[in-house]
N, C-alpha and C positions, 0 to 999 in steps of 0.2 A: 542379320545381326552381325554388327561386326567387336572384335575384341581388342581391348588396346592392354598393354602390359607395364605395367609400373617397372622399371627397372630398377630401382635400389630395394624395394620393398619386395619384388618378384611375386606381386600380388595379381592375380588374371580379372580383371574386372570386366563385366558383358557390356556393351552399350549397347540399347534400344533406341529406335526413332520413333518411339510413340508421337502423335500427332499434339499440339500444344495448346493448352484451354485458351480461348478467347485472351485478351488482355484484359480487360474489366474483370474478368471473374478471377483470373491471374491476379491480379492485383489485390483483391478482395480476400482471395485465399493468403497471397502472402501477409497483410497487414493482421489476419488471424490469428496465424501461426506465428508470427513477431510477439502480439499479443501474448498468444500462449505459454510462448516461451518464457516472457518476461515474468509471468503468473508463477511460470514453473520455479524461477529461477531468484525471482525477489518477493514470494511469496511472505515474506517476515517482512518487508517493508509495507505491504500494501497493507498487511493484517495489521499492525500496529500503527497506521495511519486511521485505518478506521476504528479501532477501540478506541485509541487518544480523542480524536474528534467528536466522535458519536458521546465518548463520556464525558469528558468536558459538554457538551452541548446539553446532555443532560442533567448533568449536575447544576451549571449557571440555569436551567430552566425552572428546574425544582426549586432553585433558594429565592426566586423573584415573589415580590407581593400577588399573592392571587387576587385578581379581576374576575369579579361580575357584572355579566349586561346584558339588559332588556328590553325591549323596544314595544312602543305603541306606534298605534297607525292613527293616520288622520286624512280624510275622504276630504278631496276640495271637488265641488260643485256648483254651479253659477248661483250666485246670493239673488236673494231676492229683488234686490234695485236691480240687478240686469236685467230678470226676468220682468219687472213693472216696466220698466225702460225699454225695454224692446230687444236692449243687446243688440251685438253683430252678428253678421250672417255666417264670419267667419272667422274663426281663432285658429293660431299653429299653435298645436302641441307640445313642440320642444320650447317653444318662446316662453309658453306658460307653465311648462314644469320648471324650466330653470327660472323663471320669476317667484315662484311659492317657496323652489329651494332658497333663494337668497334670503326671501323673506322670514323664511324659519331660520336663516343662519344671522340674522341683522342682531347687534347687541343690546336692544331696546328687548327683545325676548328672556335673553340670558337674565336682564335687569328684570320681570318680571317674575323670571322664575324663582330668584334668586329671595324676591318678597315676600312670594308664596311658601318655601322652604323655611325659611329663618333659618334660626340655630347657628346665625353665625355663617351661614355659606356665602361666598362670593362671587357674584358675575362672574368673575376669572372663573372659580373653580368648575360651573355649570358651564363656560363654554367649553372650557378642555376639555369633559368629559362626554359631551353632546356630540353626536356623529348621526349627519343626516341624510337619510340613500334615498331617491328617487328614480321612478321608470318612468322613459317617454311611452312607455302604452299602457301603462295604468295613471290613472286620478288618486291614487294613494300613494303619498310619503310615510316611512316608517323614521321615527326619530328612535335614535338607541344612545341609552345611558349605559355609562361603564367607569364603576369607582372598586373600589375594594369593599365595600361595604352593601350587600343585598337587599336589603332593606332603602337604602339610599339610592341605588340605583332605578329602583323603581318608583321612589316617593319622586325621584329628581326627573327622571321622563314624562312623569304624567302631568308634571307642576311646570315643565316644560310647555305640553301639548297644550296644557288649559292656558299659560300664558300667551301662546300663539292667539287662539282664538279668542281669549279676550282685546291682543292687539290690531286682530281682525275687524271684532265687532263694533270699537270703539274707535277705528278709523275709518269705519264704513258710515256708520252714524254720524261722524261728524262732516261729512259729506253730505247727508241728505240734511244735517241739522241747517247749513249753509246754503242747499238749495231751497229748503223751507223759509228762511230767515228772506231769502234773494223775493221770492215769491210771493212774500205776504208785504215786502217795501212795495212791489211793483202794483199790487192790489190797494194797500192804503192811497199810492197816488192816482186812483183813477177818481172820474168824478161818479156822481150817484147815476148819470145815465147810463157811463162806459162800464159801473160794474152788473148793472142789469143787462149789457146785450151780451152778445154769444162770448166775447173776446172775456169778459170777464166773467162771466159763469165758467168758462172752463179753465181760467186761474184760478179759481177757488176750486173746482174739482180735482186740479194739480196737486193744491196743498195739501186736501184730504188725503189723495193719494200717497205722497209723500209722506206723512203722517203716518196710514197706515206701514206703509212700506218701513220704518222706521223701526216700529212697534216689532216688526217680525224680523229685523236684522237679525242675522247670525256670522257674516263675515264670508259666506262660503265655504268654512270648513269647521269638518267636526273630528271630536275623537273620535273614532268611532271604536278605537279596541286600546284599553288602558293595560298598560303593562303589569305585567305579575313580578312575583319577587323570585330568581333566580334560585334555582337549587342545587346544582354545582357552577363554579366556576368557570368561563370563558376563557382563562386563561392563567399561567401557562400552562402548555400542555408538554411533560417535559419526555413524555415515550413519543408523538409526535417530532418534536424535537430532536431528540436520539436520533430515530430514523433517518430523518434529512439530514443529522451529522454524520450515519453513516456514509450516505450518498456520498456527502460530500466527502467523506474522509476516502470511501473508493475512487474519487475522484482523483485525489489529490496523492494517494499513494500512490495509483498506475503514474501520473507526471512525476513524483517522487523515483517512481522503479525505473521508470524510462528515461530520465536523464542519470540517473547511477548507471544505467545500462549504456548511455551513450559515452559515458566517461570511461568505463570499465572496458582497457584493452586486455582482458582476459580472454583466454582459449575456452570456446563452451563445449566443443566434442573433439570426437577422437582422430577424427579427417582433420577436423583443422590440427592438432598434433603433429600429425606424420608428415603434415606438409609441411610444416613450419620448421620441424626438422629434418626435414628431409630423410627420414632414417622410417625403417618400418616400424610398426606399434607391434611387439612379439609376445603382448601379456598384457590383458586388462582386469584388475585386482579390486571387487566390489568394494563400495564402502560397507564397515562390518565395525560392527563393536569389540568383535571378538579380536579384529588385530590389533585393536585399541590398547586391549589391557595389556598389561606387563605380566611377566611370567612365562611360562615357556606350556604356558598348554596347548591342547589340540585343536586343530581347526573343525570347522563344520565342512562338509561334503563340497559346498562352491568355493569357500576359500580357498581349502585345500588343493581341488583340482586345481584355480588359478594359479598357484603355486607349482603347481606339478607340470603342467602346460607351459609353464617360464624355463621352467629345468631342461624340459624337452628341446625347448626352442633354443637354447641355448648351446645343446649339443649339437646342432646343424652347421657352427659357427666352426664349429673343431674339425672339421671331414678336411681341411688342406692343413692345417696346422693345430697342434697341442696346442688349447685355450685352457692355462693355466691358472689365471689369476685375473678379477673383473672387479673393477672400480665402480660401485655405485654412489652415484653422484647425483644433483639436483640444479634447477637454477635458480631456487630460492627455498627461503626454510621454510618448516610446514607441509611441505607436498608428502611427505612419507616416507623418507628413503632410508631411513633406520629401519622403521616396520619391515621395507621388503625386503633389505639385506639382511635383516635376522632372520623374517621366515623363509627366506629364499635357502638363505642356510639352516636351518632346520628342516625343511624338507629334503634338500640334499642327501643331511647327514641320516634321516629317516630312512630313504631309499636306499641307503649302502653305501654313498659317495664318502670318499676322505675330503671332509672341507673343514676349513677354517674362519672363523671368524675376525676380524681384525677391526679393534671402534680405532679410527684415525682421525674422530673429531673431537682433539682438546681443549673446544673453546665452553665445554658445558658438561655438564658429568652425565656418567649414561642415563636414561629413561629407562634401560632394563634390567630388572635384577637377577635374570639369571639364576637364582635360587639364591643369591647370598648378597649382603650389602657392602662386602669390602670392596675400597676403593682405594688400598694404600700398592697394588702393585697392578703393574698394565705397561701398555705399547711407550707410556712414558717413563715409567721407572729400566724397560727396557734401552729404552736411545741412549740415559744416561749411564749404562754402565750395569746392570742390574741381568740376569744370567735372562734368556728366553724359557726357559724350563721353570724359573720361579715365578712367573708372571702368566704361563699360558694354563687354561685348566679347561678342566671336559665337565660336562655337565647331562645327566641322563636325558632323555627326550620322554616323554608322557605318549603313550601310544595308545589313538581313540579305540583301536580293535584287538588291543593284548598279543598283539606280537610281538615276536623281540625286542629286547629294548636296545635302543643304539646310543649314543652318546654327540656332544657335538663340543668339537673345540673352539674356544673363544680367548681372542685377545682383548681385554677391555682397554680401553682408552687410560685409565689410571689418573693419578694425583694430577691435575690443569697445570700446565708449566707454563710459565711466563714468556716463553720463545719458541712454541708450537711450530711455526715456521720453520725455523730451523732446525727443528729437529729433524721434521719431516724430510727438509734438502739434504740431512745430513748422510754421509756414507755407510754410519750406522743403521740406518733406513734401510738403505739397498739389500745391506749384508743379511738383517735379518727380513726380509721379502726373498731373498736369496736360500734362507736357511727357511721360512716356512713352505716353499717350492720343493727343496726336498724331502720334507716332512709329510706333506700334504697333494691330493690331487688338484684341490683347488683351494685357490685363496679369495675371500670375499673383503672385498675394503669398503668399509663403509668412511665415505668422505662429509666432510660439512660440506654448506651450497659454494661450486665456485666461484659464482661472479660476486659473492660476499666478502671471502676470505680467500687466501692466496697459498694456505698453510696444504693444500692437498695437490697444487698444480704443476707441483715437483714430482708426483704419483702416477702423472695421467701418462707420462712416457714409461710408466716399469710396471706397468700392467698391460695384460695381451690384448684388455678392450676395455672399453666404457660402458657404462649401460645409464641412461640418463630415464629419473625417475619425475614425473608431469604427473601434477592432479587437474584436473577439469574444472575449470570455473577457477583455480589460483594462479597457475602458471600464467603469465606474461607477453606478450609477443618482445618487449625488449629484453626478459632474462631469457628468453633463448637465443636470440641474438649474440647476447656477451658471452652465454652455456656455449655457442657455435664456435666464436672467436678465441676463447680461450683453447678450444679444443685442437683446433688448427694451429695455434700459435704452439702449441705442447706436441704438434705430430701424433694425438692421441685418437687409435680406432675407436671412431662412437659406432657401437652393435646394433644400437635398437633404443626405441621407449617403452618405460614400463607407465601404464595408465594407473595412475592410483584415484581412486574414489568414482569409479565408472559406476553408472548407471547400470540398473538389473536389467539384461533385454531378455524377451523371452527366447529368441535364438542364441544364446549362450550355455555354454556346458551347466551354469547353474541355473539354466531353467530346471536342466532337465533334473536336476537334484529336488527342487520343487513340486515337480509333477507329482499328484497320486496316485495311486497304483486302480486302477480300475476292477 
C-alpha cells in the first residue's frame, strides 16, 4: 500500500491496488450507480413525471364513452355439395381461413345484418363496429361486436353471424340450383333411347342427387355459440390506463432527469469541491432546518459540533500568524454563507471567543433578526458618519445546557444605501475594520456572492483570509472559476471551503449524535 499526500489540503489519503472488476460488469456497475444518482438527486423530477402522466392518462380514460363487446363463434366445416362431390384430397389451411375471414369481412354481410337489425342502423355502423379474429389451427372464427350499448352489441353479433350464413347458404344453393338447371337441359336433349341407357340413367341420378344435396345446404358454417349481452364494459379501463401512464411517465422522467442532469454543471460531492478549488474542505455543515430559521436559538448536537469543528479548524490557520478577521464569502447566492457566518459566530461567541459580527451585504436587508427588527442603524449609517458604538449592539446567546450565558456582538448591515460600493472602498471601511480589530479577537464579515457584485472585493485584501462557503448540487464549476479569479486579482488568502447542505454520512461526527445508546 502506498500513500500519496494532498499538499494544500495536507490530507494523507491510502491508495490500494485492488485488482479491477471485468469491464462488462465495470460498466454495468457504473451505468447503475449514474442511474442511482440521478434517482437520488432529481427524485422531484421523475416523481412528478409520473403523477402528471399516470393522471392525465387516467382521467382522459375515465371521461371516454364506455364500450361493450361480445363475440359469437362460427364452426366452418365442408357443406354438404363437397361432401356429394367428392371434394379434394387436399386443402391448405391458412388459404382457407383467410378466405372465410374475408368473406365474413365482404359488405354484402354488414348489408345483411344491418336488415336483420332495423332501427335505423347502418351498414357503415355494423362494419365499424364488427371485429373479426381467426386461427389457422382452429375451424372456428369468433366475430366480436363492440358499441356503447350492450344490448346492441349482442343483437348486432349474432344478426351479423345469421347474416353470414344466410349469405353462405344462398350462394351455395344457387350453385347447385345452376348445376340442376345445366343437368336437366342436358337430359331434355337426349332422345328416348340415350335416356334409357347407362349415360342417361345416371344424368337423372345426378339431378336427384343434386336435389337432395340442395335440400340439406347449410353453407358450411354454423353458429354455433350466440353471443350474450355484456355485463361490464370492455372499455376503458382507466386504472389500467394509469398504470401504463405511470410506466410511461417513469420513463420519460429518468430522460427528463438525465438530460437536466446533462445540462447541470453543478458540483454533486465534496471531492469534486476541494478540487475545484483547490483549497481544503475544513467543515461540512448538514442540511437542517434548524439553521434555516431566524433567531438566535440553539443547535442540535450535529449541527452544533459542525460548527464547533469549523472553530477548531480554523485555529490551525493562526499557529504562524494572528488570524484576526475572516471574510465569509460565496460564489453565488443561496449557498448559505449568512447562515455560517452567524453561526459560526455564535458558536465562537458561545465558547468564550471575542468575536464580532459585521452584515457587509447592503444590497438586501438582513434575514436575521437578532432578537429585534430595527434596521435604522448598522455598518451603513456607520460609513456615513454615524459613531460605531451607536450602531454595534450585543445580543445574549440561548444556551441548549444552562450554562452561562454569553453575548455576541453584531454589526447589522443597516438602512440599503444607494453606493454600497463605495462605501465599502471607502477609508472609513478601513478605519473601522481597524477599530473593531482592536475591540475584538476576531472579526467575521459576512460578504454578498463576489462574482455578483463588486461592493465586498475591496474587503478581500483587509481580511487575514477567506473562507469560501459551496452548497453541493448549487455551486457551479464556472462561479468558482470567477470566486478563484477574483481572489487572485484582490491578493486575498482563500483558507478553505465550508460545505453547506452535505449529506448525513454515517462516518461523521453526527452519526455519532444519532446512535442509540445500547
Amino acid at each position: 500500500m502506498s500513500v500519496s499526500v494532498d499538499r494544500d489540503s495536507a490530507h494523507v489519503r491510502p491508495e490500494t491496488h485492488a485488482p479491477r472488476p471485468p469491464v462488462g460488469v465495470q460498466g454495468a456497475e457504473s451505468a447503475f450507480d449514474s442511474a442511482l444518482e440521478i434517482l437520488q438527486r432529481r427524485w422531484k423530477i421523475i416523481l412528478a413525471s409520473i403523477v402528471l402522466v399516470a393522471g392525465v392518462a387516467y382521467l382522459y380514460s375515465s371521461r371516454q364513452e364506455k364500450q361493450y363487446s361480445t363475440t359469437a363463434s362460427i364452426l366452418f366445416r365442408d357443406d354438404v355439395e363437397a361432401v356429394a362431390g367428392g371434394g379434394s384430397d387436399f386443402t391448405d389451411p391458412e388459404r382457407e381461413a383467410a378466405t372465410n375471414e374475408a368473406l365474413l369481412s365482404l359488405p354484402v354481410v354488414a348489408n345483411g345484418a344491418a336488415r336483420i337489425l332495423g332501427d335505423g342502423i347502418s351498414p357503415g355502423q355494423v362494419a365499424s363496429s364488427i371485429k373479426v379474429e381467426s386461427s389457422r389451427e382452429s375451424d372456428i372464427v369468433d366475430i366480436k361486436a363492440t358499441t356503447a350499448d350492450p344490448k346492441l352489441s349482442a343483437r348486432m353479433v349474432n344478426a351479423y353471424g345469421r347474416a353470414f350464413i344466410d349469405f353462405r347458404r344462398t350462394g351455395a344453393r344457387e350453385r347447385i340450383d345452376e348445376a340442376i338447371a345445366g343437368a336437366r337441359n342436358a337430359l331434355s336433349a337426349l332422345t328416348d333411347a340415350q335416356r334409357a341407357s347407362q349415360a342417361g340413367t345416371d344424368l337423372a341420378q345426378r339431378i336427384n342427387q343434386l336435389e337432395t344435396t340442395r335440400s340439406l345446404q347449410t353453407g358450411g358454417a354454423d353458429l354455433v355459440q350466440l353471443a350474450g349481452e355484456p355485463s361490464a364494459p370492455s372499455s376503458p379501463k382507466p386504472m389500467r390506463t394509469g398504470i401504463l401512464g405511470a410506466i410511461l411517465g417513469t420513463i420519460l422522467g429518468f430522460l427528463l432527469a438525465a438530460l437536466r442532469e446533462r445540462r447541470d454543471n453543478s458540483i454533486k460531492d465534496v471531492g469534486e469541491l476541494e478540487g475545484a478549488f483547490g483549497r481544503p474542505v475544513i467543515a461540512e455543515i448538514p442540511r437542517s432546518q434548524a439553521l434555516a430559521r431566524d433567531g438566535m436559538e440553539p443547535l442540535g448536537g450535529e449541527e452544533s459540533e459542525a460548527f464547533r469543528m469549523l472553530r477548531s479548524s480554523l485555529r490551525y490557520f493562526s499557529v504562524d500568524s494572528a488570524m484576526r478577521s475572516l471574510l465569509i464569502a460565496s460564489s453565488a447566492a443561496g449557498e448559505g454563507k449568512s447562515t455560517v457566518a452567524r453561526r459560526l459566530a455564535e458558536t465562537m461567541a458561545a465558547m468564550g471567543d471575542s468575536v464580532v459580527l459585521v452584515e457587509a451585504d447592503m444590497h438586501r436587508p438582513s434575514s436575521f433578526t437578532f432578537g429585534q427588527d430595527s434596521d435604522e442603524l448598522g455598518l451603513s449609517t456607520v460609513l456615513t458618519g454615524r459613531d460605531l458604538n451607536d450602531s454595534l449592539a450585543e445580543f445574549p446567546l440561548r444556551s441548549a445546557s444552562g450554562g452561562e450565558e454569553r453575548t455576541l456582538a453584531v454589526l447589522r448591515n443597516g438602512p440599503l444605501p444607494p453606493n454600497a460600493s463605495e462605501l465599502l472602498d471607502s477609508e472609513r471601511m478601513r478605519e473601522v475594520l481597524l477599530e473593531l480589530h482592536g475591540r475584538f479577537d476576531m472579526v467575521i464579515v459576512d460578504s454578498p456572492p463576489l462574482p455578483i457584485v463588486s461592493d465586498a472585493l475591496p474587503l478581500i485584501n483587509q481580511v487575514d483570509g477567506v473562507l469560501a462557503v459551496s452548497a453541493v448540487g448549487l455551486t457551479k464549476q464556472e462561479g468558482i472559476r470567477d470566486f478563484l479569479r477574483l481572489i487572485g486579482l484582490h491578493d486575498g488568502d482563500l483558507l478553505g471551503v465550508v460545505v453547506n447542505f452535505a449529506g448525513r454520512s454515517d462516518r461523521s461526527a453526527g452519526a455519532y449524535y444519532r446512535q442509540q445508546p445500547h
